[in-house]
N, C-alpha and C positions, 0 to 999 in steps of 0.2 A: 279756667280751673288749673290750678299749678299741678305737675306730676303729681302722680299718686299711686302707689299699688293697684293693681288691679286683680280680681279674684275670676276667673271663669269657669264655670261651671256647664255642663254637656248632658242633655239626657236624651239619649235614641231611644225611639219606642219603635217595637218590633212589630209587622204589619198583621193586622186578623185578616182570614179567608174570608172575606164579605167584600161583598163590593162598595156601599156605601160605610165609609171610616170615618167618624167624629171621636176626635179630642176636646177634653175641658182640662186646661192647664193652667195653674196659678202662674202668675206674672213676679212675682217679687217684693217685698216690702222693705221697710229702711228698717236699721235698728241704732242703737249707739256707738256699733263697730261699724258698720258699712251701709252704703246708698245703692239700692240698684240703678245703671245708670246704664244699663242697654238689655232687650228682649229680642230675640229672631228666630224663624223658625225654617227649615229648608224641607223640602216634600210636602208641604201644603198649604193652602192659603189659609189666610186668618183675620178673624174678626174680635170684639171684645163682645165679652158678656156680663152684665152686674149684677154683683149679689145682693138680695133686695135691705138686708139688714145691717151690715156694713161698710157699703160704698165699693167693696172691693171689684175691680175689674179684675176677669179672667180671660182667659185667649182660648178660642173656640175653633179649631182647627180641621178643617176640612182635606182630608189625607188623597193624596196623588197617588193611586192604582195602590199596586203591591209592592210598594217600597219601603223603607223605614221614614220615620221621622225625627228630625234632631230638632232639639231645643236649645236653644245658646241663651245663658244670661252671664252677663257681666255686673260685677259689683267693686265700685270703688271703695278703697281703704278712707272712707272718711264719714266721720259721725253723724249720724240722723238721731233720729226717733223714732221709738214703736208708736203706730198710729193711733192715732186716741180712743175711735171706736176697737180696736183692741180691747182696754178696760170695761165700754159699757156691758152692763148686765143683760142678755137675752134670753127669754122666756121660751127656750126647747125641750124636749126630752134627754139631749144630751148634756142640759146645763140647768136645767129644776132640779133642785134637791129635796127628795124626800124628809118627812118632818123628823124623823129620827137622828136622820145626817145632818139637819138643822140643829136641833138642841143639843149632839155632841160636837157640834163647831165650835157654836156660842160658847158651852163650858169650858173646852181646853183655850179659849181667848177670854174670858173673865177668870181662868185660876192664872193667867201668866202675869208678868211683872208690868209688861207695857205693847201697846202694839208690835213693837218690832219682835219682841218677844215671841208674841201667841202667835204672829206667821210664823217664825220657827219652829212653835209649835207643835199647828197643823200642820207642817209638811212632814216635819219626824212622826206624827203617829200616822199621817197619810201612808210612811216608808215602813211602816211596821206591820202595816195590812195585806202588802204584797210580798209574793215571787215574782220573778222578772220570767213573762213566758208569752207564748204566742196560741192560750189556748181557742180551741175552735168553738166554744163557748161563751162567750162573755158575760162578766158578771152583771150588767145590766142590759142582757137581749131582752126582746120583750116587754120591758117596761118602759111606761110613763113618765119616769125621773131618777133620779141618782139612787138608788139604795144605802142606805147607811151600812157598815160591813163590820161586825162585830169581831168577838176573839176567831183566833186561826187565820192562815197566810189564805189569799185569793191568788190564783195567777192571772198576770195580766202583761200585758204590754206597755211602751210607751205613751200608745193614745187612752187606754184604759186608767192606768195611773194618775195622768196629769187630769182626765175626765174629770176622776174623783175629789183630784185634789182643788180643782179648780170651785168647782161644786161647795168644798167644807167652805175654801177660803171665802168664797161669795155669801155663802151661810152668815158666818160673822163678823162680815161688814168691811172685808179688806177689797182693796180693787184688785185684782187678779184676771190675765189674759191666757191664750192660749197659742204658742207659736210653733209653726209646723215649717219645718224647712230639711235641709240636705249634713250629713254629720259624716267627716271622711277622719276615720282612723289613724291617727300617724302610720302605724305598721303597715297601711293598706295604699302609702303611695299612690296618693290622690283619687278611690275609689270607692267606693261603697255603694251597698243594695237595694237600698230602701230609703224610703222619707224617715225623721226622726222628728221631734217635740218635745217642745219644753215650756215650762211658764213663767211669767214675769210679776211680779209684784209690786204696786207703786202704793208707798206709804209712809207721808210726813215728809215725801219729798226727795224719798231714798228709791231709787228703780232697781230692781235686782232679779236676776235668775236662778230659778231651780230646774235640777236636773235630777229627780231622785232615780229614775232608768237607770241611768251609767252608772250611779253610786251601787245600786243592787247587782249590776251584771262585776265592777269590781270586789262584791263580797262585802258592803259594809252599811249598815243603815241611819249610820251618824251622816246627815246630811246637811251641808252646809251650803251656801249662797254662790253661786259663782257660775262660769259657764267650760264648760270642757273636764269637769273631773278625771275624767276619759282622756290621756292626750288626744288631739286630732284640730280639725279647723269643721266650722260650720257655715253655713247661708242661711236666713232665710227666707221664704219664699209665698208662706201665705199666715191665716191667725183666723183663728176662732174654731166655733164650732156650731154644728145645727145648723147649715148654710142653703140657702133657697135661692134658683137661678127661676123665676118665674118665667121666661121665654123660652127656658130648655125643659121647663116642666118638672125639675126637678125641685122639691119640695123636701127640706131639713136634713139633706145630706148629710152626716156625721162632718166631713172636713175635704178639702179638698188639697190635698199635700204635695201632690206629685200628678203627674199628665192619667188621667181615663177616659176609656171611653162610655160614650153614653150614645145611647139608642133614640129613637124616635118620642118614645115614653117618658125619660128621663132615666132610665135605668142607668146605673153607674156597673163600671166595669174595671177590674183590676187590668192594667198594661205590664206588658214586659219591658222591663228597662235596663239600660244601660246608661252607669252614672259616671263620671268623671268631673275633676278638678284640677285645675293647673293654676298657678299663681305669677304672676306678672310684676315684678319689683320695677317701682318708677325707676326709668332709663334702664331697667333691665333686661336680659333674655325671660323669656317664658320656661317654667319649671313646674311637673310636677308636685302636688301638695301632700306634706306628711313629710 
């Protein structure tokens, strides 16, 4: 492989007072920016685990006493693919769409001019149904399938929105994915707190992303195609939704974005994390990202 930038990315997860510590961490995907081309973990040892409906392997990480654990991935600056099972349709709770959210998909994609059109769309009236928020409610707890969300704003978050949207988009008939990975701020000099997500659309041959999160947290709900509205740089790192690790028992997880712990049961467990990025210019020094 001739030089190439390299992207690295760092997530220490802080240790729980337990004596037996399992992680389930996603490993990394390709997109059309970047290949992951290296996974390592220090403070424990590791296994893979598969998800039964995707093919995704995960890294299952069995934690060393009371110490942190770090997650290293590296990603080269060269063009892949989002992976195919990405786009197929899968039969969850977080990805059935109620009949309601069906029939107004359908419509706002039969009034538009052409497909490329009526994705536009649904994701502009997708952008019209939310605030950008982290409430402790979600608008589809409890249910069975996606709700259809009538007049007045819903708050939601990044994995709420894209739910939704992914949900109309599949409603009528476009191919639409879900991708979860790491989003560092320019201002925030290679750092940031959380996992983020965004989806992808492939239609007539044209791949493209939406980001309607970032466009609502800058104040504006014309949203357009593209990745980064937000300055900053992104990874990512896993895709879909509704995800089942049948050897860990864990059955239609919402997503698996970032390192958790999981118990003997399957129960999933939010980690504390510490996230970093640094960027590697072929034949260059290493630098901080943003």
């Amino acid at each position: 492989m001739s030089a190439t930038d390299i992207t690295t990315v760092t997530v220490t997860v802080q240790p729980l007072p337990s004596q037996r510590q399992r992680l389930l961490a996603p490993t990394g995907i390709p997109t059309p920016y970047q290949t992951p081309v290296a996974f390592s973990v220090a403070g424990g040892s590791v296994s893979l685990a598969g998800e039964a409906g995707t093919g995704q392997m995960a890294a299952l990480i069995e934690a060393e006493g009371a110490r942190p654990v770090t997650l290293t991935y590296r990603f080269a600056e060269i063009a892949g693919h989002y992976p195919e099972a990405l786009f197929r349709p899968r039969d969850t709770r977080f990805t059935r769409a109620a009949g309601e959210l069906v029939r107004d998909a359908r419509r706002i994609a039969e009034d538009a001019a052409d497909g490329h059109a009526a994705i536009a769309a649904i994701v502009n009236d997708t952008a019209e149904k939310f605030s950008y928020g982290h409430p402790l409610s979600r608008f589809h707890d409890g249910r069975q399938d996606v709700p259809h969300l009538g007049c007045g704003l819903t708050e939601g978050s990044c994995v709420d929105i894209n739910l939704y949207l992914i949900a109309a988009l599949r409603s009528a008939g476009f191919e639409a994915g879900y991708v979860a990975g790491y989003f560092f701020p320019a201002e925030k000099n290679g750092c940031c707190e959380d996992m983020h997500c965004w989806v992808v659309t492939r239609h007539a041959g044209a791949v493209l992303e939406w980001d309607i999160a970032h466009h609502l947290k800058m104040g504006t709900r014309d949203i357009c195609c593209g990745l980064n509205p937000k300055p900053g740089s992104r990874v990512a790192v896993a895709h879909s939704m509704g995800l089942t690790f049948p050897e860990l028992g864990i059955h239609e997880t919402k997503l698996i974005a970032e390192p958790v712990w999981i118990d003997g049961d399957g129960a999933v467990t939010p980690a504390a994390l510490d996230i970093r990025m640094a960027k590697q210019p072929a034949n260059g020094a290493l630098r901080a990202a943003g």
